[in-house]
C-alpha positions in Angstrom: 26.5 31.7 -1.4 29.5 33.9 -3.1 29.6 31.7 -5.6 25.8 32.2 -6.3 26.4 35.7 -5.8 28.4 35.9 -8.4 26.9 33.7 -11.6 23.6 35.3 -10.0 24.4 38.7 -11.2 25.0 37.0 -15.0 22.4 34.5 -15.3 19.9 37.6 -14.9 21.6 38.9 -18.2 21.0 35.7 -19.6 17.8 34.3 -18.2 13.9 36.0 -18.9 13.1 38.3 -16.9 10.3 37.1 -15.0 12.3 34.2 -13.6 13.8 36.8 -11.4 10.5 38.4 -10.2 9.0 35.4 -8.5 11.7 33.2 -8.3 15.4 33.0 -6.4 18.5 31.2 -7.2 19.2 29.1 -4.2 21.7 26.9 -5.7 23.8 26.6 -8.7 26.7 24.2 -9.7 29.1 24.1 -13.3 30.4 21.0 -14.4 32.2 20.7 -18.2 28.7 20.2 -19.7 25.9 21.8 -18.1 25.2 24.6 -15.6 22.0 24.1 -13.2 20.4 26.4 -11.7 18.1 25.9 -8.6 15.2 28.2 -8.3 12.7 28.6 -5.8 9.5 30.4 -5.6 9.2 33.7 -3.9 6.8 33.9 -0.9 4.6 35.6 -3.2 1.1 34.8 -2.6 -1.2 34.8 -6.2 -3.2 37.7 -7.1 -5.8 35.0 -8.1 -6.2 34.8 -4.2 -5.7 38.4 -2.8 -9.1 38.3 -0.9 -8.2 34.7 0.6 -6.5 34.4 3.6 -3.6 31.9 2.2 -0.8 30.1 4.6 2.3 28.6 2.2 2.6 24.8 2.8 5.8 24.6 0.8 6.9 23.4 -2.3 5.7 21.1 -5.3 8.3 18.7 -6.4 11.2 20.1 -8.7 10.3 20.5 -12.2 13.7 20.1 -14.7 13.7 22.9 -17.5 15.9 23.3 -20.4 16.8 26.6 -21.6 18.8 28.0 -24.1 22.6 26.5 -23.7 25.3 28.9 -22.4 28.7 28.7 -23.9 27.7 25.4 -25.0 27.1 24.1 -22.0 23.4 22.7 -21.5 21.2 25.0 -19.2 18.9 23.2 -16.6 16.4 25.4 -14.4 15.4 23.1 -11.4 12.1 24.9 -10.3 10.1 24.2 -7.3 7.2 26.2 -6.9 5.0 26.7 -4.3 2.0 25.8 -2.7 -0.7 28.1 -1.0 -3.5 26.5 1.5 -6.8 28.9 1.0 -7.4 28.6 5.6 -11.7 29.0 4.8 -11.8 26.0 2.3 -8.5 23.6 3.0 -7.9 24.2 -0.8 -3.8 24.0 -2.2 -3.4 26.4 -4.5 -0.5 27.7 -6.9 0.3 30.1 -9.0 -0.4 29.6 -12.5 2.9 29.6 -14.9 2.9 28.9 -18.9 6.8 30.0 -19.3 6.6 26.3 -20.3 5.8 24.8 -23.8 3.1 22.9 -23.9 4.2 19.0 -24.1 8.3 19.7 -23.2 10.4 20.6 -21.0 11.8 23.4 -22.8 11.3 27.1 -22.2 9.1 28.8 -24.6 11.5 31.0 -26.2 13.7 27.8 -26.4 11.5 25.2 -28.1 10.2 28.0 -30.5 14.0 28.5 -31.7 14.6 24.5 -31.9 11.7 24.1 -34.0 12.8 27.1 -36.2 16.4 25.7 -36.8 15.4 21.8 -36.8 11.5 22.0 -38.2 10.1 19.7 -35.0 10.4 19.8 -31.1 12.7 17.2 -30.0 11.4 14.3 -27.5 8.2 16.2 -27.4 5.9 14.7 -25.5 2.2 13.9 -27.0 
């Protein structure tokens, strides 16, 4: 936990913002070419759903991100976010995210720069 402590307080130099408002780091591990970082969603229940009464059943299955690399080392965000049973209608819900762009697994901001420098999306999926 030190050790997330500690890359915690840099990543949220580094990272966008609103990563840090619904999500935690709850794991992170540096190797000579990548850093990961292991995010889950905060126990935040949707605004979509304020007037339902909503128990959290958990997670989805992790989602792999790339972001921008740090210090040339690649930057995976391993996301898992949660899942919300609306208790009058046995409904799963979620909260809605587009920090994603659409047909990658890169980061907005990220994709937008590779297409700037390279002209295309790489392995963009169709």
């Amino acid at each position: 936990m030190e050790q997330i402590d500690t890359y915690g307080e840099l990543l949220k130099l580094v990272l966008p913002d609103e990563i840090f408002e619904y999500f935690e780091i709850v794991n992170l591990s540096v190797d000579a070419k990548s850093i990961h970082v292991y995010l889950d969603e905060r126990d935040i229940k949707p605004l979509k759903y304020k007037k339902e009464k909503l128990t959290s059943k958990g997670f989805h299955s992790e989602v792999v991100i790339q972001d921008f690399p740090i210090r040339r080392k690649a930057a995976m965000l391993h996301v898992r976010r949660r899942r919300w049973l609306i208790e009058a209608t046995g409904e799963v819900v979620s909260r809605e995210w587009d920090s994603v762009a659409e047909g990658t697994r890169y980061t907005k901001d990220f994709a937008s720069f590779l297409k700037g420098v390279l002209g295309h999306v790489p392995n963009q999926r169709k």
